[in-house]
OpenMM code with the backbone's topology and positions (N, CA, C; nanometers):
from openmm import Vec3, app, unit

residues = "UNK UNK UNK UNK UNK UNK UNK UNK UNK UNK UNK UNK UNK UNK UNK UNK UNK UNK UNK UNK UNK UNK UNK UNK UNK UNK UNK UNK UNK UNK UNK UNK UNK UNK UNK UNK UNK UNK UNK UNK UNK UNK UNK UNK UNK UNK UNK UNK UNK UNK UNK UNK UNK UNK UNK UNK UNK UNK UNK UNK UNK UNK UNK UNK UNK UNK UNK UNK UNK UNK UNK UNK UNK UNK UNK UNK UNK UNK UNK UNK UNK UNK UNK UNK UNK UNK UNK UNK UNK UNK UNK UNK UNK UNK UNK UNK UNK UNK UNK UNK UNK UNK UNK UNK UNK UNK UNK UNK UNK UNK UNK UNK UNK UNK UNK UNK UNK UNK UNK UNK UNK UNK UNK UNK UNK UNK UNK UNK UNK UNK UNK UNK UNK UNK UNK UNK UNK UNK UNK UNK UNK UNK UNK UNK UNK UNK UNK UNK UNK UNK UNK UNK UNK UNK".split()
positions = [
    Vec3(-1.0768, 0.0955, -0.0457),
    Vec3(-1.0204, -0.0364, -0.0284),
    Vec3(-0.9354, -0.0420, 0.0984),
    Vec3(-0.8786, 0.0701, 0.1399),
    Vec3(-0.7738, 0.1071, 0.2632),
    Vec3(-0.8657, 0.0422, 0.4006),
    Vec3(-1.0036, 0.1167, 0.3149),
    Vec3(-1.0609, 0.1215, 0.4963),
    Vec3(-1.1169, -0.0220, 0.4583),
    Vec3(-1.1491, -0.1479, 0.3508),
    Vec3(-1.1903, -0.2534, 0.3466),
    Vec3(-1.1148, -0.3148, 0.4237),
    Vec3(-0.9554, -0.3655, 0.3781),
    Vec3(-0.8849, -0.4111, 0.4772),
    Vec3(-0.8502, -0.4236, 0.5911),
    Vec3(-0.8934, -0.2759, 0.6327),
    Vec3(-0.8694, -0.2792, 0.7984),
    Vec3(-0.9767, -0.3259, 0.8337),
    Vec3(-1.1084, -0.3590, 0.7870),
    Vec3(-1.2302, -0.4084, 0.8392),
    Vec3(-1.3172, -0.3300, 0.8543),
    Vec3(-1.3199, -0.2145, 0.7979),
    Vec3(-1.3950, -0.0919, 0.8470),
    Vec3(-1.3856, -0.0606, 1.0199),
    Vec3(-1.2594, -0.1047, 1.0558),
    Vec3(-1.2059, -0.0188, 1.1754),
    Vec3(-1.1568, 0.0888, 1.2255),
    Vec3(-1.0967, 0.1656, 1.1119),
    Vec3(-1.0593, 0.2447, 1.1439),
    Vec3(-1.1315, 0.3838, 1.0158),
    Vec3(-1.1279, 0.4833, 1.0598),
    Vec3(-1.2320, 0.6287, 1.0404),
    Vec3(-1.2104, 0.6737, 0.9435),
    Vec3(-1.0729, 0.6783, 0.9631),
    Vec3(-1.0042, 0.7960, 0.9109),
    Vec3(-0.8573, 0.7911, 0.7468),
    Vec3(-0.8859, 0.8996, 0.6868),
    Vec3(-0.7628, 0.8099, 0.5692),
    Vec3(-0.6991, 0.9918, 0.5529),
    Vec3(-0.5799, 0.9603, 0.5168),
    Vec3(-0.4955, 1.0419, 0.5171),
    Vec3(-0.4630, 1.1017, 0.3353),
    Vec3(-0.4814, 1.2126, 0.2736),
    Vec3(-0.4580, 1.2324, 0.1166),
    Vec3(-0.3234, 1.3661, 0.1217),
    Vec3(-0.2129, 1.3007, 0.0778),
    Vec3(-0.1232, 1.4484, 0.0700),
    Vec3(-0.1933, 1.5142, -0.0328),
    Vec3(-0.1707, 1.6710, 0.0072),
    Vec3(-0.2173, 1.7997, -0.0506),
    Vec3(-0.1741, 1.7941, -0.1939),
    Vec3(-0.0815, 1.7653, -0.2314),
    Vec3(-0.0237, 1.7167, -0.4054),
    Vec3(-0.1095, 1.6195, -0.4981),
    Vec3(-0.2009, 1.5651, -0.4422),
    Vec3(-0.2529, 1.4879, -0.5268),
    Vec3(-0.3899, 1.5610, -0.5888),
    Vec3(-0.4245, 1.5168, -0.7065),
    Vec3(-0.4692, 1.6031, -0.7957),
    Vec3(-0.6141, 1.6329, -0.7689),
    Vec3(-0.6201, 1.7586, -0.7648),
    Vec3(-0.7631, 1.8010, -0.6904),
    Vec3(-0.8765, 1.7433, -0.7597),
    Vec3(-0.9508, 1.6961, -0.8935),
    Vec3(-1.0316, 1.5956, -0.8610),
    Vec3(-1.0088, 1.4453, -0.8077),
    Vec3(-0.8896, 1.4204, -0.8258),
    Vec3(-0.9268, 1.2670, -0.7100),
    Vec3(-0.9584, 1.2693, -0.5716),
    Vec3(-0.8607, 1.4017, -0.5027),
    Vec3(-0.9416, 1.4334, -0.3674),
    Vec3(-1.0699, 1.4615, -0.3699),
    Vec3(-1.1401, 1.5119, -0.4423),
    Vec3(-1.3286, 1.5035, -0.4646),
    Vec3(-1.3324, 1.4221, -0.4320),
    Vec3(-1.3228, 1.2904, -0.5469),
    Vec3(-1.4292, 1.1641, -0.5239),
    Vec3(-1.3942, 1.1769, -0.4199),
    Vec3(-1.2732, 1.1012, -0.3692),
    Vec3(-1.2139, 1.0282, -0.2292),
    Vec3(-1.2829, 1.1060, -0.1205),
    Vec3(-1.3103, 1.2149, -0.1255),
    Vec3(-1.3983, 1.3095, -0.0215),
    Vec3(-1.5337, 1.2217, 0.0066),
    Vec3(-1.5930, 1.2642, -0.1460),
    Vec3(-1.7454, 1.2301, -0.1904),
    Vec3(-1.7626, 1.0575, -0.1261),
    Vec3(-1.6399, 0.9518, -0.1883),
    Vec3(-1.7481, 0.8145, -0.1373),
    Vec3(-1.6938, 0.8232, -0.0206),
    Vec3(-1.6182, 0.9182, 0.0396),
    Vec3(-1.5997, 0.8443, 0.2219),
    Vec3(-1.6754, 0.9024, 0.2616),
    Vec3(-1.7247, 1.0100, 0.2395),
    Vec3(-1.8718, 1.0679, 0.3297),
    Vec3(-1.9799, 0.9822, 0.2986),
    Vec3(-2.0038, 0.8664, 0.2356),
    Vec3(-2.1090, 0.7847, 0.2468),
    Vec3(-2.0740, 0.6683, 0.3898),
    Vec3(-1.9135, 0.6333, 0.3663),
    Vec3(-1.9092, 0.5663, 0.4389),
    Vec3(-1.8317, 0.6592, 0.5923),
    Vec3(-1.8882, 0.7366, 0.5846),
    Vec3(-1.8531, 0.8438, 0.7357),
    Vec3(-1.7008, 0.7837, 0.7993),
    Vec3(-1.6369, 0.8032, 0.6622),
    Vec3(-1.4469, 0.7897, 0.6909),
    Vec3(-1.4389, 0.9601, 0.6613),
    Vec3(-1.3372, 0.9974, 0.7437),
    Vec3(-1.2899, 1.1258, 0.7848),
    Vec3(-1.1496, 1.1459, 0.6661),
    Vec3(-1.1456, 1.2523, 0.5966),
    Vec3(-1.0735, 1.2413, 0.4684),
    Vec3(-0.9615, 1.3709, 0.5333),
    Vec3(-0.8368, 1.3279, 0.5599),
    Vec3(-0.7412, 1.4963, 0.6446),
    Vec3(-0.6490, 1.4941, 0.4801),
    Vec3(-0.6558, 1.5990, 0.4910),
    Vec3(-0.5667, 1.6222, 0.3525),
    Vec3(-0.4640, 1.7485, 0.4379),
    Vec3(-0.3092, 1.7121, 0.3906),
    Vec3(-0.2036, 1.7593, 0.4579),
    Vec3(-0.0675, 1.7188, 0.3448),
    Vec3(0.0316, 1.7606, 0.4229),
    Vec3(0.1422, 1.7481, 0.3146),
    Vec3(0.1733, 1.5844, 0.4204),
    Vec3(0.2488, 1.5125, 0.3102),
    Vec3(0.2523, 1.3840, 0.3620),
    Vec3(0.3801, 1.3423, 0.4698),
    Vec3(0.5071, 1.4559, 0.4623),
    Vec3(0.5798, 1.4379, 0.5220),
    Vec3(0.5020, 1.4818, 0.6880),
    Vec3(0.4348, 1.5266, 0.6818),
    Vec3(0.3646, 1.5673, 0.8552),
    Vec3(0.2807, 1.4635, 0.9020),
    Vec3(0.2550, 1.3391, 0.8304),
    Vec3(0.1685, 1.2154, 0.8341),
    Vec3(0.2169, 1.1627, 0.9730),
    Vec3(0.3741, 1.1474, 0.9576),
    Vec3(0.5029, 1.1072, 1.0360),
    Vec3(0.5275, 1.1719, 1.1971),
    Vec3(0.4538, 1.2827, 1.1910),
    Vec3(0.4864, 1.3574, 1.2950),
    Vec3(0.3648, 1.3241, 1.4359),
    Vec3(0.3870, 1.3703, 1.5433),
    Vec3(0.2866, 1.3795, 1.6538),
    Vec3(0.1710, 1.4360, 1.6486),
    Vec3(0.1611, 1.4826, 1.5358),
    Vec3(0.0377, 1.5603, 1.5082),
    Vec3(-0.1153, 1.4652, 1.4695),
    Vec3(-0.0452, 1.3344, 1.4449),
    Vec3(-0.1092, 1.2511, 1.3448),
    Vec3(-0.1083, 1.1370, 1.4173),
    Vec3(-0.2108, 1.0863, 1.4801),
    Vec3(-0.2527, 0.9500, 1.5493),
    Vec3(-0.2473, 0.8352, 1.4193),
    Vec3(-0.1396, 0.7601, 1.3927),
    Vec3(-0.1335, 0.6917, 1.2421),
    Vec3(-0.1982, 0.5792, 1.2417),
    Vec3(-0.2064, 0.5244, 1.4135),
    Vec3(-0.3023, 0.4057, 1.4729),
    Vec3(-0.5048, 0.4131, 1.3975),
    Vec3(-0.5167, 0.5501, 1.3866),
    Vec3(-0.6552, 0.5531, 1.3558),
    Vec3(-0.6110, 0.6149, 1.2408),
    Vec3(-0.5632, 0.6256, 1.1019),
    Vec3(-0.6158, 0.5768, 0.9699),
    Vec3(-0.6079, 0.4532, 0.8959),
    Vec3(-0.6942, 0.4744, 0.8314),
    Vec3(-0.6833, 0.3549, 0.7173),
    Vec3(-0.5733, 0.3109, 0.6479),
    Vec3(-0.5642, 0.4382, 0.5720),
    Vec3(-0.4625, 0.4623, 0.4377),
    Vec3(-0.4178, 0.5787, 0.4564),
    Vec3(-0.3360, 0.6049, 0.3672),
    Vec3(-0.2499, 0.7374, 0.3205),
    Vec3(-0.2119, 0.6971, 0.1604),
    Vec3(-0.2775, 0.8208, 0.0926),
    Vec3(-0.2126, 0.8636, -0.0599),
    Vec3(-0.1397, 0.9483, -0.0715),
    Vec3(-0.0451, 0.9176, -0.1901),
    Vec3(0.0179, 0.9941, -0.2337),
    Vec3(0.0394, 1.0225, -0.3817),
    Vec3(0.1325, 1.0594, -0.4828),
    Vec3(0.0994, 1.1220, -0.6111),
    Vec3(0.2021, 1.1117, -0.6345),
    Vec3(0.2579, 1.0457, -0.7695),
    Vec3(0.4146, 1.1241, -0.8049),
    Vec3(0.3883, 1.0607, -0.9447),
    Vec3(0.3842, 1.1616, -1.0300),
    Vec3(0.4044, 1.2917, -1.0421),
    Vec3(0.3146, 1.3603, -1.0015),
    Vec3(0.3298, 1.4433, -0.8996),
    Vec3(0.2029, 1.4888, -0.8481),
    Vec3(0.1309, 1.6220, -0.8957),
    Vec3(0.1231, 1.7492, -0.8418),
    Vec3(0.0284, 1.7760, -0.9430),
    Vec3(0.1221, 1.9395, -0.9690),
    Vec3(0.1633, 1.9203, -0.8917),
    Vec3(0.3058, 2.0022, -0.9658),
    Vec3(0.4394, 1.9574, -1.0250),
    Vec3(0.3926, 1.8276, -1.1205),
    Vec3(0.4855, 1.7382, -1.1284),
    Vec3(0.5883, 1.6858, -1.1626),
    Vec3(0.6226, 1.7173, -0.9728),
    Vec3(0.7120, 1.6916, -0.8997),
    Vec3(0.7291, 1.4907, -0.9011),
    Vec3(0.8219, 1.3796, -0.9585),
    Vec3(0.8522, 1.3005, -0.8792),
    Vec3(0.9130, 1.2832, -0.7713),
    Vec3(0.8505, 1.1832, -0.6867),
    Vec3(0.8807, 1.1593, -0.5514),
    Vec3(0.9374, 1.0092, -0.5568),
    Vec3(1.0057, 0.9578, -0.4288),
    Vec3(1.0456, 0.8263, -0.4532),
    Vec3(0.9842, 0.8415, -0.3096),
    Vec3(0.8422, 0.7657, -0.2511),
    Vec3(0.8165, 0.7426, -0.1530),
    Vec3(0.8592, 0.6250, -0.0743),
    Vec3(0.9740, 0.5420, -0.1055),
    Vec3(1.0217, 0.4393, -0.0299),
    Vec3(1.0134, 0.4610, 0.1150),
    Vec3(1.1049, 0.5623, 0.1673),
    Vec3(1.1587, 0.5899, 0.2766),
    Vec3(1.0503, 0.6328, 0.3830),
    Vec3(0.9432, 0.6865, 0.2825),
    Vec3(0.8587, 0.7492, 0.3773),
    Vec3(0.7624, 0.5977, 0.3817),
    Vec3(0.7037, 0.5108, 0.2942),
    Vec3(0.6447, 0.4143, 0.3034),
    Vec3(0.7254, 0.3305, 0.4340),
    Vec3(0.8507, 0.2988, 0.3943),
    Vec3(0.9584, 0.2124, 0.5751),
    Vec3(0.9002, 0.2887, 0.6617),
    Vec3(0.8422, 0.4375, 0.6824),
    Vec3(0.8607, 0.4657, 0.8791),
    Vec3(0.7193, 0.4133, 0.8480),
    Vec3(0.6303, 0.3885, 0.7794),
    Vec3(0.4943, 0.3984, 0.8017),
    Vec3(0.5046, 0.2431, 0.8685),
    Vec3(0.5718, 0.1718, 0.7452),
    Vec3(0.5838, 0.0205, 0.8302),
    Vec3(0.6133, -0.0134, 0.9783),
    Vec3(0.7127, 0.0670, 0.9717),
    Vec3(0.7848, 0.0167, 1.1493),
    Vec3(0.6701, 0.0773, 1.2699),
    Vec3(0.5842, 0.1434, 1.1999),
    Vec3(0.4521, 0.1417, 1.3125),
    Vec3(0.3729, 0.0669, 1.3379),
    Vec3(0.3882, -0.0400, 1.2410),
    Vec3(0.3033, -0.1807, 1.2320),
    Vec3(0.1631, -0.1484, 1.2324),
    Vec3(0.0980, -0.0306, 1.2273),
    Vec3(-0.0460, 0.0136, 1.2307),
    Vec3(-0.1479, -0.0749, 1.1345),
    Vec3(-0.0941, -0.1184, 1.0431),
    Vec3(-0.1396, -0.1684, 0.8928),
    Vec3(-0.2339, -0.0554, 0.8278),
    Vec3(-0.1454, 0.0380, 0.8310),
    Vec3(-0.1534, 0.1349, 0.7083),
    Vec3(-0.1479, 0.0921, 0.5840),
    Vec3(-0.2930, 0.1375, 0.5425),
    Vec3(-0.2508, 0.1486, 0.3648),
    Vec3(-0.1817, 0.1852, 0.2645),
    Vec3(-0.0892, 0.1833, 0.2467),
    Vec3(-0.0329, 0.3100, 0.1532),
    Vec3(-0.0298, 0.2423, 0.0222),
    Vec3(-0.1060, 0.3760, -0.0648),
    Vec3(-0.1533, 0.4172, -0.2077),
    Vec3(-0.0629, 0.5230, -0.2371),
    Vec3(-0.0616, 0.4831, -0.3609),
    Vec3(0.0031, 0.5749, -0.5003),
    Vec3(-0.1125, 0.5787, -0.5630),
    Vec3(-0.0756, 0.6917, -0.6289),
    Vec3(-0.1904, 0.7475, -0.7664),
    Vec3(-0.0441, 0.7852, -0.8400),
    Vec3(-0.0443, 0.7195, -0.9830),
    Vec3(0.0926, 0.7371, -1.0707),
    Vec3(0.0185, 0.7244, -1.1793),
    Vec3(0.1463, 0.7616, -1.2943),
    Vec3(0.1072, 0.7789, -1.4538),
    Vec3(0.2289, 0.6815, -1.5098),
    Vec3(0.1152, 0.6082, -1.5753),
    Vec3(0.2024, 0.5258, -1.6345),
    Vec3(0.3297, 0.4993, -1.7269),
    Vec3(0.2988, 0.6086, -1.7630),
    Vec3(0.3760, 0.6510, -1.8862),
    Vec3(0.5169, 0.6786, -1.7843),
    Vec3(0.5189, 0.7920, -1.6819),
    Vec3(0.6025, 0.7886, -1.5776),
    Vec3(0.6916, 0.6858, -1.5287),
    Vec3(0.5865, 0.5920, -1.5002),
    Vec3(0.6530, 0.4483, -1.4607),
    Vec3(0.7603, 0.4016, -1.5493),
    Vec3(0.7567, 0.3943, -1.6645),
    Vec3(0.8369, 0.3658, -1.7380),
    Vec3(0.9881, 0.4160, -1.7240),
    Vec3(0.9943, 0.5117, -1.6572),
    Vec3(1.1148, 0.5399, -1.6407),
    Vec3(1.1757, 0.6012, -1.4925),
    Vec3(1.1017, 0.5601, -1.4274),
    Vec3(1.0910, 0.6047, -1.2858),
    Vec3(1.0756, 0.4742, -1.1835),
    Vec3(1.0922, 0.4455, -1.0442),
    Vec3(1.0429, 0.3110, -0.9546),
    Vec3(0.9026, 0.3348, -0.9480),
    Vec3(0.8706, 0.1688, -0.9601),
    Vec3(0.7149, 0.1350, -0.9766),
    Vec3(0.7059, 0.1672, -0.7968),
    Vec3(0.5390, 0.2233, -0.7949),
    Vec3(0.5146, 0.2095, -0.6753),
    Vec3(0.5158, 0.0690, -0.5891),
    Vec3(0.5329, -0.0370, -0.6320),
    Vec3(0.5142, -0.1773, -0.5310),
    Vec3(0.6359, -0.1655, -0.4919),
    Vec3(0.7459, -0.1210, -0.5938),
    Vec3(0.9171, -0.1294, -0.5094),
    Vec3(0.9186, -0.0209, -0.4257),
    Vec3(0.8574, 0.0930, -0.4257),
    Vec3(0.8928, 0.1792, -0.3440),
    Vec3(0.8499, 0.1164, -0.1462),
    Vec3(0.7321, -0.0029, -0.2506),
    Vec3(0.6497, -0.0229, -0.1125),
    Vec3(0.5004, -0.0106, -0.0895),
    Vec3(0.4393, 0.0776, -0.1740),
    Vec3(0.2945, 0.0671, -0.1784),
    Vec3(0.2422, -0.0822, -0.1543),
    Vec3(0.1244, -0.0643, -0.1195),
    Vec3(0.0171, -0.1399, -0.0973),
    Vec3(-0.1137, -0.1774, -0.2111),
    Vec3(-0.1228, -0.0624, -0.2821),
    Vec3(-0.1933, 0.0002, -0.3562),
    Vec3(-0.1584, 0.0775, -0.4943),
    Vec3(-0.1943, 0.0477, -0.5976),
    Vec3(-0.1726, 0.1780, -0.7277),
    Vec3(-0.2408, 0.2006, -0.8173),
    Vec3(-0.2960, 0.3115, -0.8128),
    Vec3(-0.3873, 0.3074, -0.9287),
    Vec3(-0.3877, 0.4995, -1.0138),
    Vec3(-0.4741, 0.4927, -1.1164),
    Vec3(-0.4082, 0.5795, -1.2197),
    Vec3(-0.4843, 0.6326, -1.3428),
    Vec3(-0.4591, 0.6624, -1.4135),
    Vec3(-0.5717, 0.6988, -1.5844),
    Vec3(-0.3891, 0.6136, -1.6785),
    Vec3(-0.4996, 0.5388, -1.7673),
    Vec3(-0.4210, 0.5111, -1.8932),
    Vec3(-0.4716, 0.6004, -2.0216),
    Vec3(-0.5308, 0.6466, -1.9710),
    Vec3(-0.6032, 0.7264, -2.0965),
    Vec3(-0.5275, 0.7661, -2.2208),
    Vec3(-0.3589, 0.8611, -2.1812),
    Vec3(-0.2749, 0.8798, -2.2342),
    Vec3(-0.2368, 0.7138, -2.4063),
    Vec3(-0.2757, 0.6745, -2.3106),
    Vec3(-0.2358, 0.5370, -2.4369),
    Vec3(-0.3984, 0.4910, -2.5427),
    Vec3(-0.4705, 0.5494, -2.5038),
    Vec3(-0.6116, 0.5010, -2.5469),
    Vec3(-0.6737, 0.5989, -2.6316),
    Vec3(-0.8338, 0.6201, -2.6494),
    Vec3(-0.8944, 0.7138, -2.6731),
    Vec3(-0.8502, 0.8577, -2.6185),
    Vec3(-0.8640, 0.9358, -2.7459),
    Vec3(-0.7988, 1.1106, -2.6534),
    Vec3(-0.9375, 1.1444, -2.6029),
    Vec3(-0.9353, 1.2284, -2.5696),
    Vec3(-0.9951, 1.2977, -2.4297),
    Vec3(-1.1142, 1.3740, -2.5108),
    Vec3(-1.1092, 1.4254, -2.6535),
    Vec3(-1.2136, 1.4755, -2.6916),
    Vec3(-1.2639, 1.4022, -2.8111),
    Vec3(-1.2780, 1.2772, -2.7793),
    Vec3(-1.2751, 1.1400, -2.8619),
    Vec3(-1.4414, 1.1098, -2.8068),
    Vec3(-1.4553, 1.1458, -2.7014),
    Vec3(-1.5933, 1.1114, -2.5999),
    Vec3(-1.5996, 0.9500, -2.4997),
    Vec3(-1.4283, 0.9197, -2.5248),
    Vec3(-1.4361, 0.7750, -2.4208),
    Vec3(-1.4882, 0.6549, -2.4912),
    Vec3(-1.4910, 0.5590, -2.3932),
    Vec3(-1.4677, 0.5486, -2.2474),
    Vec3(-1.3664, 0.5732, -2.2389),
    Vec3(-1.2417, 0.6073, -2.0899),
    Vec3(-1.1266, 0.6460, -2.0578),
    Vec3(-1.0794, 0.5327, -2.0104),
    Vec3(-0.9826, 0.4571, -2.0047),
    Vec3(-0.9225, 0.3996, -1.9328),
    Vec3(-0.8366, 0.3882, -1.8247),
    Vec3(-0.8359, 0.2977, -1.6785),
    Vec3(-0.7551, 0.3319, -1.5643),
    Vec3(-0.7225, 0.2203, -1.5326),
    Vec3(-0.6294, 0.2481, -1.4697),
    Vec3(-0.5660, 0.0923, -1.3901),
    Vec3(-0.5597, 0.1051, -1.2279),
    Vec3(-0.5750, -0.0328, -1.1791),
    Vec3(-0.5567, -0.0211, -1.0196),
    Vec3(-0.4929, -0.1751, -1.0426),
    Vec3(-0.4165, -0.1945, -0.9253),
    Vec3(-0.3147, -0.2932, -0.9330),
    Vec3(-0.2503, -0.2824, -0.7128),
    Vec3(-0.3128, -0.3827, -0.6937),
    Vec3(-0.2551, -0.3851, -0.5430),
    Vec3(-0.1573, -0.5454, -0.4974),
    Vec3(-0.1202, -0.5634, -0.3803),
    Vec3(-0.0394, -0.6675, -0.3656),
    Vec3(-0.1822, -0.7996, -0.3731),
    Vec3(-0.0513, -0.8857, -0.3915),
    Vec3(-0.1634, -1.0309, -0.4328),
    Vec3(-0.2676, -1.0598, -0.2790),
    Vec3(-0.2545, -1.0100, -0.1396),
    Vec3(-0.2275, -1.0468, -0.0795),
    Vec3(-0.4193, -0.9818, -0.0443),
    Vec3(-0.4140, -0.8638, -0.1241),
    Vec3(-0.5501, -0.7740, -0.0853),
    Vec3(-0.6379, -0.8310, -0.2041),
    Vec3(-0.6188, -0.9055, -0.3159),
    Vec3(-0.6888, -0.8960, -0.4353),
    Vec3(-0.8443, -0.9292, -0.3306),
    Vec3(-0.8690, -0.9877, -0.2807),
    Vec3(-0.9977, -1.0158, -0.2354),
    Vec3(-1.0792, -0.9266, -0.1682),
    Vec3(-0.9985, -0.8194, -0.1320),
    Vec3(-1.0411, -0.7131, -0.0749),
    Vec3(-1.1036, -0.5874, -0.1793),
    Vec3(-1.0514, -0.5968, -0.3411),
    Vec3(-1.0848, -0.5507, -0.4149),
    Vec3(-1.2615, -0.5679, -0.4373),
    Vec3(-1.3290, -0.4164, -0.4849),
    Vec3(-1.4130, -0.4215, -0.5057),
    Vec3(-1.4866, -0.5306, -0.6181),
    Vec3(-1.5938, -0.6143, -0.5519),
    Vec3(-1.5980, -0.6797, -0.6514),
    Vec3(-1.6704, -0.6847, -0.8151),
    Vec3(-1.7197, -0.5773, -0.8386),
    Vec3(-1.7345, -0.5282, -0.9713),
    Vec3(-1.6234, -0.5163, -1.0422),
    Vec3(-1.4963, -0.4809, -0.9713),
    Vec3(-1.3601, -0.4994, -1.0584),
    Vec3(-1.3344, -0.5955, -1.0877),
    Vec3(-1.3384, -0.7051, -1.0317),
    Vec3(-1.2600, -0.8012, -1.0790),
    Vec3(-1.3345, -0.9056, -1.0408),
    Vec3(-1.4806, -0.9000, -1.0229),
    Vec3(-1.5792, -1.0275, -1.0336),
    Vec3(-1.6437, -1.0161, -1.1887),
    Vec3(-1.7148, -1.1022, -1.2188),
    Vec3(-1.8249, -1.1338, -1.2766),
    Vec3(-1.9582, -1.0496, -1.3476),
    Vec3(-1.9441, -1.0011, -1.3658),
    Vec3(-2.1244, -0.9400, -1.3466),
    Vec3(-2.1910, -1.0038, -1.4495),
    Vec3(-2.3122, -1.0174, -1.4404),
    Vec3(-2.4626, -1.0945, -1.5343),
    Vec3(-2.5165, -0.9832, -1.5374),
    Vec3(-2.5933, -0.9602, -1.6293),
    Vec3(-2.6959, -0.8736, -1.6463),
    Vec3(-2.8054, -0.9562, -1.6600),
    Vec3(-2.9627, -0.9087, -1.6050),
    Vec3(-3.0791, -0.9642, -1.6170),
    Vec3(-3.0945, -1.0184, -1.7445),
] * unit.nanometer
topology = app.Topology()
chain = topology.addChain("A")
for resn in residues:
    res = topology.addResidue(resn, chain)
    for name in ("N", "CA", "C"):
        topology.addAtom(name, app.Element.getBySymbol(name[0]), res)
C-alpha cells in the first residue's frame, strides 16, 4: 500500500530487523512481484546518511516486536516527517498491546495492521484467523480493493 500511494514511484521500502520474521517473508515475497527492493536494517539507521529516504516507499516497524520489546515510535515517525519525502510509515502491533500502550496513529503512523487472532478462534482450532489493517482516512482509497470493496462471485 506504501508503494500504492507514492504511485508506484518509488522502488524501494524499508522493514526494521525486529519485525517478525514471517511478515518480512511475505513483504519480501509480494514486492518481488512488484520489483520493490525490500532493505531490512535496524530502524534507528533509516535516519542516517546511509539511507537515501527520498527513494523509499515506506518503512515498518513492530512494537511489540519480536523480542517484545515496546517502542513508542513518535519521535522517530517526526524526523521522518520533516523530510517531507512522503514516507509511509507502518506499524505491525498487537492489539491486545494497544490496550494499554499509544495507538500507532498517535504515535504518527500512516498505516497499522496486525493478527486479532488472540481474541478469536485458537490457533489449533483450524481458522480462519483474524487481522486488522486500519490506515488514515486520507489513504482509504488507496487500500486494496478486495479489502474493503465488494466482491460478486459468478
Amino acid at each position: 500500500m506504501a508503494y500504492n500511494i507514492n504511485d508506484g514511484e518509488k522502488k524501494k521500502f524499508f522493514v526494521d530487523e525486529n519485525v517478525f520474521l514471517p511478515t518480512i517473508a511475505v513483504i519480501k515475497t509480494r514486492a518481488s512481484y512488484l520489483d520493490i527492493e525490500v532493505v531490512v536494517g535496524k530502524y534507528q539507521d533509516f535516519l542516517t546518511d546511509k539511507f537515501k529516504q527520498e527513494e523509499y516507499c515506506g518503512v515498518l516497524v513492530q512494537t511489540p516486536d519480536t523480542h517484545g520489546i515496546i517502542t513508542d515510535f513518535s519521535d522517530f515517525f517526526k524526523k521522518i516527517d520533516e523530510k517531507k519525502h512522503n514516507t509511509v510509515k507502518v506499524v505491525a502491533s498487537d492489539l491486545l498491546s494497544l490496550t494499554i500502550t499509544k495507538s500507532p496513529g498517535s504515535m504518527g503512523a500512516d498505516i497499522s495492521f496486525g493478527s486479532s487472532q488472540r481474541f478469536g478462534v485458537p490457533m489449533g482450532f483450524g481458522g480462519p484467523y483474524s487481522g486488522f489493517f486500519a490506515t488514515k482516512k486520507n489513504n482509504i482509497r488507496k487500500m486494496p480493493g478486495r479489502i474493503i470493496g465488494i466482491s460478486k462471485d459468478a
